[in-house]
N, C-alpha and C positions, 0 to 999 in steps of 0.2 A: 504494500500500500504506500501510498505516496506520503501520508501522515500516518502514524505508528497508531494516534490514537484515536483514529476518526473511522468510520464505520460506513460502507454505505450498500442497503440490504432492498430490494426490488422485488413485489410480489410479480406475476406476469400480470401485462395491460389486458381486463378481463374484454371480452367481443358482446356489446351489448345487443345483439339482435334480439335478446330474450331475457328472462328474467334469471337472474342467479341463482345457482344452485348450490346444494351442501358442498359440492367441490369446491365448489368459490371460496365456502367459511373456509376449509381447510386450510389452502393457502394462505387465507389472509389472516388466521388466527396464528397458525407454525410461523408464518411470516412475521407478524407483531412479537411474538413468542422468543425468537429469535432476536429481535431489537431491543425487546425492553431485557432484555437479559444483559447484554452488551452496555446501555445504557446503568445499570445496575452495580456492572463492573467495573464504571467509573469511564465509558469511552464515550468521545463525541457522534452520534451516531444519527445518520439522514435515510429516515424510512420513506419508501416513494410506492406509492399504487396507482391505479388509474384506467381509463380505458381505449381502446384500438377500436378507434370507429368509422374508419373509412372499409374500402372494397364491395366486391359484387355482392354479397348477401346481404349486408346491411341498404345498398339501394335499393335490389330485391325484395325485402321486407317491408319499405318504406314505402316501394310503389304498391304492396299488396294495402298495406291499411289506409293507401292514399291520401299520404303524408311525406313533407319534403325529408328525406333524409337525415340533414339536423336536428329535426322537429325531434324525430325517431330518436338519435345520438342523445339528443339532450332530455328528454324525457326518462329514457336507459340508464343513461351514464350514471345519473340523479342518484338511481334505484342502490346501482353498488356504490357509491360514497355512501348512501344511510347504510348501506349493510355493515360497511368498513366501522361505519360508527356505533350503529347497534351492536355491533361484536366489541365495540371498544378496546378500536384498534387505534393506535398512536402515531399513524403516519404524519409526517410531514409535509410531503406534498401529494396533492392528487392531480396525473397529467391527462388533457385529453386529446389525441391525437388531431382534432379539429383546431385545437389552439394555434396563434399565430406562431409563438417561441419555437412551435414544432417545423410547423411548415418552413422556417426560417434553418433548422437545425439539418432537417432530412436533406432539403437541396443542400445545402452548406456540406452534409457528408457526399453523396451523389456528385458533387463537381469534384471533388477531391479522391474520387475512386475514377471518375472522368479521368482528369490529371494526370492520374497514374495509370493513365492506358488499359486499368479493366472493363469499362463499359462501351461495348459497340453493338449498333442497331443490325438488325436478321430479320428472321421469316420465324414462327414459332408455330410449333403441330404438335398437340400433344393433346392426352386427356386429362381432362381439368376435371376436379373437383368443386364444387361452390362452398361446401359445407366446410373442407379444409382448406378454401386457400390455395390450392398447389397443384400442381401438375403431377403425374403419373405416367411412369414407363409399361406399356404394355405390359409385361411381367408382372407389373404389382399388384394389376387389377384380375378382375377375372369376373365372365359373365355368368349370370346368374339363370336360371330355367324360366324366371320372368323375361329375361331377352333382354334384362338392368346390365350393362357393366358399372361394376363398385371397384372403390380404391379400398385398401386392406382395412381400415377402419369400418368399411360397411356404407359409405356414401357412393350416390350414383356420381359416378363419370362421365361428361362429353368430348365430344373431338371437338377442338377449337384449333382453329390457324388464323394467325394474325401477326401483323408488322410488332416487332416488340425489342426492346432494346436487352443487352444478354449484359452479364455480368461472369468475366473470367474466371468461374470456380474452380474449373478444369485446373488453371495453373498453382491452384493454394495448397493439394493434397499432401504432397510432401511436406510441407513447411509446418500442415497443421497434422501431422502424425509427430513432426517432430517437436511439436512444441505440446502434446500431450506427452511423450513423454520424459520431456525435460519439467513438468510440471505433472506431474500422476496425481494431486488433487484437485485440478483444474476443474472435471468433469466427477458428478457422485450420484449414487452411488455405484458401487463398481458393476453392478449390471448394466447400468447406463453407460457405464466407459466404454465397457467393452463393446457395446450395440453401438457406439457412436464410431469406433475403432475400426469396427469391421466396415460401416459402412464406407468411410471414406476410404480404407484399402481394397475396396473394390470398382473404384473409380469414380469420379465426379467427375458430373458435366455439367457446362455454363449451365449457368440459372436465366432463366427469364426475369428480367424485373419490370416491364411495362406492361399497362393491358392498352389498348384504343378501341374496347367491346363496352365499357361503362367508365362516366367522369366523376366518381365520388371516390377522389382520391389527393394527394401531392398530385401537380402538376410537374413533370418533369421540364428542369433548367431550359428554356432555350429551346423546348419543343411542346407545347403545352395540350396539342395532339394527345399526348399521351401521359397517364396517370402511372406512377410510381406503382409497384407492385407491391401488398400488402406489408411482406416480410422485412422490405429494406424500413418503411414509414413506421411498421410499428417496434421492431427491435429497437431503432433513436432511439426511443423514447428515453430510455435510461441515460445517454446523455444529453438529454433533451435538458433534464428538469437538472442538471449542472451546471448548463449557462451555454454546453457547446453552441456555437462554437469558440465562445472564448475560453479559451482554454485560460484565460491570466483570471477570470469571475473568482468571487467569493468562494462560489460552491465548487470548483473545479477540481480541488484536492482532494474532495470523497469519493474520486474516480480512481482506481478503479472498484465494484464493487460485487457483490455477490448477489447472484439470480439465485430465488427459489420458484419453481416452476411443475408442473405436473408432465409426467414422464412422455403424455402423447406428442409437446410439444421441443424433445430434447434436439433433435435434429436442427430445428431453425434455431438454437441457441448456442448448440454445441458444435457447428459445423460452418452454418450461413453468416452466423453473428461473427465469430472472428474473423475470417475470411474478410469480411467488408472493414473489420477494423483494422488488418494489417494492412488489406490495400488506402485505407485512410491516409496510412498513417499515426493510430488513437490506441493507446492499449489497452491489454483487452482485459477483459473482467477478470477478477481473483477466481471466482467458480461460481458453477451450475448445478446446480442440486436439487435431481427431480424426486419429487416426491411421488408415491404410488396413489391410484384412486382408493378411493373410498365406494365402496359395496354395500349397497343393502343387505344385510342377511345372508350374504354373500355373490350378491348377483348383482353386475352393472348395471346403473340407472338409466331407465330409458322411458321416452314420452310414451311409447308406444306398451310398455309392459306396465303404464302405471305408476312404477316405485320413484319418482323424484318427488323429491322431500324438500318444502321450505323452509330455508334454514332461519326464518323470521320465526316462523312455526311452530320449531325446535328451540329454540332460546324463548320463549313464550310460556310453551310446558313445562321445559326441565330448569330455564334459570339460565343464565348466559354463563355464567364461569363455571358450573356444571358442565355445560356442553363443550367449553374451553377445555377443562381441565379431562372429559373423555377423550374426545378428539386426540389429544397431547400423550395421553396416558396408554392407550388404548391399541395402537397403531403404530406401530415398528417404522419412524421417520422414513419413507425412501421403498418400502413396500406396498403394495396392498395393503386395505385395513376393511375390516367387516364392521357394521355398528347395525344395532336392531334397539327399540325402546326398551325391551329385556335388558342387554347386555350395559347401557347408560343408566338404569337405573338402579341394578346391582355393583355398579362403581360410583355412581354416586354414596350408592347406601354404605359399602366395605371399606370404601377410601376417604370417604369427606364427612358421614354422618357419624359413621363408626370410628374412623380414623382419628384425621385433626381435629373432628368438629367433637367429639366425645373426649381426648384427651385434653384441649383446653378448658372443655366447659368443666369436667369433675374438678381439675388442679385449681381452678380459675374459682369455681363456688367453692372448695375449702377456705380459699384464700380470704374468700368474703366475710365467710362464716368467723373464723378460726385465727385471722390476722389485720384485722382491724382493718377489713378492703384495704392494706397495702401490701406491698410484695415484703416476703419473709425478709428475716434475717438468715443470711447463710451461715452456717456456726462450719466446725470440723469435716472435712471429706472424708467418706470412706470410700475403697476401694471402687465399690458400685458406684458413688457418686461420679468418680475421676474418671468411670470407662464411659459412662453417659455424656457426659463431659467435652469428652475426647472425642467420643462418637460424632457429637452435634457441630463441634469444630472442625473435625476434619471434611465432613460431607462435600463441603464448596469445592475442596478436590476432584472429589467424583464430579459429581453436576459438574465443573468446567470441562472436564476432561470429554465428558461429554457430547456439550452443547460445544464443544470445538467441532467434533466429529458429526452434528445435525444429529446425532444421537439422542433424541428430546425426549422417548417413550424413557431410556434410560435414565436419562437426569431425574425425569417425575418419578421411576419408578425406587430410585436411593432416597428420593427426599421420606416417601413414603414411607420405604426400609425404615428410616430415622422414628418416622412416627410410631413405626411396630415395636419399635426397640424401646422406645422412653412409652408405649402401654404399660411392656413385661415387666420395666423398672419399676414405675409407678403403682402398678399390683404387685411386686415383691417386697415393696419398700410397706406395703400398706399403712399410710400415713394415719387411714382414718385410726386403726388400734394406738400407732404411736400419740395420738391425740390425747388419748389417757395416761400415756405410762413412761413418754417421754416428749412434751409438747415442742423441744426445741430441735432434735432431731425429725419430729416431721415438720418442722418451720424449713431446715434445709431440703427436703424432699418435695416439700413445694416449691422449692427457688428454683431447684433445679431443674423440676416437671416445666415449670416458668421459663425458663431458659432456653429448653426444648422449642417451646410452643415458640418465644421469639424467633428466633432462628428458622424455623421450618417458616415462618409467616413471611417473613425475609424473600428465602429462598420462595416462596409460591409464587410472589407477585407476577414473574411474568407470565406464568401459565393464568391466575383467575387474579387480576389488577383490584378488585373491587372489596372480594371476600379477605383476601391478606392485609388490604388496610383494616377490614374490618377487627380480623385478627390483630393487630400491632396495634390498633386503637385499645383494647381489651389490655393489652398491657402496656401503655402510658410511653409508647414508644414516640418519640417525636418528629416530626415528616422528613428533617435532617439528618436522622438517623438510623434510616435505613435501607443503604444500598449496603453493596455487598464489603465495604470498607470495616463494617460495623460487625460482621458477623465475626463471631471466635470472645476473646478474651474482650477486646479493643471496645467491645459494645455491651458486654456483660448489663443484666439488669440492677438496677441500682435499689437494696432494702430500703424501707421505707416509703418509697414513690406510691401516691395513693390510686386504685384503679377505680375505674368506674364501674357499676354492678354488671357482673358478665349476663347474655344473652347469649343464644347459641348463635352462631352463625349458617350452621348449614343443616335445616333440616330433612330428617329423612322422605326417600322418595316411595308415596305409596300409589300404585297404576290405578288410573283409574276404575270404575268399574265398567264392563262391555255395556 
């Protein structure tokens, strides 16, 4: 990175032809997820979302509801900023590829790939997709007994020929074999490398990047005939909302930065995207890291089977940092992941109601009871005291070590660890009998159950922002102190600090009835 301590993390520009889907939350909650963790760790860090609104299917759609295109864009685009915010998510900026910054950035890259002798104007025959955006080599398709040719994803294919301007991809193979692996965390996870890997040692060919079949697009430089091809206009983006093309702007220094994106999309990030930035001249992103979809019950979501789920819907029912904290917990970063109402409400119940939310609330009501609503005094450690101790200190290890590796399912699933551990303490220590027989020894076994619950409330923030304040407010924690600087010794809770009467924060989930 160009500054050691500056951060700069990108969901993909989501395609608003439609309304958002749970896949959408995914991204952009592991996305926020990932920021505010960084932010936590003390780094200056520029979270960017947004959405890709030009091409043929968003004009398509616009002339079906018979409405100008923008109309369509801006109406859409709306839909995912409230999502971004309903999930309370903390971006900083949100880009929309209508904007002028953009149109100013895309041609600004485009003359500069010009310049450098990659783009020259052809004839273009291929089968196009509308649904993805993309062309398709005979090979990839295949017809169907309906008399449909589909592209591997399952959308229909036309022949399309038309005048269209190429971009030199053919010449970047080498360059970008070898610069994966002089850099082998470039691309993640490793099923992704290798699919990216094989495909470019199997040859690239120029890319098409113009269409002149529809004009709801970038106008290409100097030939206005012809509309920028999806993939160069909406990749920008990410140096779009840095000030490119000044490269001397304020924001410029948080480049380069790290894509997280869903795995159907690796190809245009991990192949198209650098390519356009060597021939820039721009360097290219720290890494790509796709993540796997999310499954019904374990089946893909589709309009036509029904199962696509509102993710307003679901943050409705279950609670948004609920659905945060499953998502996060639930789903191996970078895999596939299944979720059913079942499966989110027996993790809400075993990790949040059972878990933290039961181990603050008993430590937290002695405390009220039993210590004058403030926090104990800590008298003598025993042995058990120092390993609990030790445990809640070390953990930030784990979880970084982690959330370095987009390992997120991990990080939540130690913090948890934590929680299991200071239950079995907290029922071996059983404060309540020490209540009678030795009241200042359980005064230490509540500091210390206390201590726990600080710490774990710390570390939750970036998976559920709302509940671990909730948490830290319960114990008198002050909004200065608590990133991740404060966890261990350095932020210990202080005896005597008076709390205010605890509340549960997370109560259990019970289904409704059929």
């Amino acid at each position: 990175m160009s500054d050691n301590n500056r951060y700069f993390i990108t969901t993909p520009i989501f395609y608003p032809n439609g309304a958002p889907h749970i896949g959408h939350a995914y991204t952009m909650i592991a996305t926020d997820a990932l920021a505010r963790f960084r932010r936590l760790d003390g780094m200056d860090v520029r979270f960017l979302s947004g959405t890709d609104e030009h091409g043929q299917k968003m004009q398509q759609t616009a002339e079906k509801e018979g409405v100008a295109p923008i109309e369509l864009a801006d109406r859409n685009s709306a839909v995912f900023r409230g999502l971004l915010a309903t999930l309370n998510c903390s971006n900083d900026d949100f880009i929309r590829t209508t904007e002028e910054r953009h149109r100013k950035a895309v041609q600004a890259l485009w003359k500069r790939m010009q310049e450098n002798g990659d783009i020259y104007l052809g004839k273009y025959g291929g089968w196009y997709s509308v649904r993805q955006e993309a062309y398709f080599d005979e090979g990839e398709t295949t017809l169907g007994e309906d008399g449909v040719r589909r592209e591997p994803l399952g959308s229909p294919v036309e022949w399309v020929e038309e005048e269209s301007y190429f971009f030199k991809l053919s010449a970047y193979g080498e360059r970008l074999l070898e610069y994966y692996d002089d850099h082998p965390d470039f691309i993640g996870p490793a099923e992704r490398r290798n699919e990216v890997i094989s495909f470019v040692k199997s040859g690239l060919k120029d890319l098409s990047i113009s269409r002149t079949t529809f004009d709801w697009g970038v106008p290409v430089p100097g030939d206005p005939d012809h509309v920028m091809y999806v993939w160069v206009d909406a990749l920008t983006n990410y140096i779009t909302a840095l000030g490119f093309p000044d490269e001397n702007g304020p924001l410029w220094s948080y480049w380069p930065g790290i894509h997280i994106i869903g795995k159907d999309i690796i190809r245009f990030h991990a192949v198209y995207w650098p390519a356009f930035l060597m021939s820039a001249g721009v360097a290219l992103p720290e890494r790509v890291y796709a993540h796997g979809f999310l499954l019904n019950k374990g089946e893909k979501m589709s309009k036509s089977v029904g199962n696509v789920i509102d993710p307003f819907n679901l943050v409705d029912h279950f609670g948004l940092d609920q659905i945060r904290y499953f998502m996060l917990r639930e789903v191996s970063f970078g895999q596939d992941g299944s979720y059913s109402d079942e499966a989110i409400g027996t993790r809400i119940n075993s990790d949040l109601a059972n878990g933290i939310g039961n181990l603050a609330s008993r430590s937290l009501s002695m405390i009220a009871k039993n210590c004058d609503g403030k926090i104990p005094e800590c008298g003598p450690l025993t042995a058990e005291d120092e390993a609990m101790l030790a445990s809640a200190d070390g953990v930030i290890e784990t979880v970084r070590e982690a959330m370095e590796k987009f390992a997120i399912h991990r990080a939540m699933a130690a913090i948890i660890g934590l929680v299991s551990e200071a239950d079995r303490y907290f029922a071996g220590q059983e404060p309540w009998a020490l209540r009678k027989t030795d009241p200042d020894r359980m005064a230490t076994v509540l500091y210390v159950t206390a201590e726990v619950v600080r710490q774990v409330s710390i570390l939750l923030q970036p998976a559920m922002p709302a509940s671990a304040a909730k948490l830290l407010d319960l114990v008198s924690i002050p909004e200065t102190e608590r990133d991740f600087a404060h966890l261990g010794k350095t932020g210990r809770l202080k005896s005597g600090t008076p709390l205010e009467k605890p509340s549960p924060v997370f109560p259990r989930y019970v289904a409704p009835e059929e």
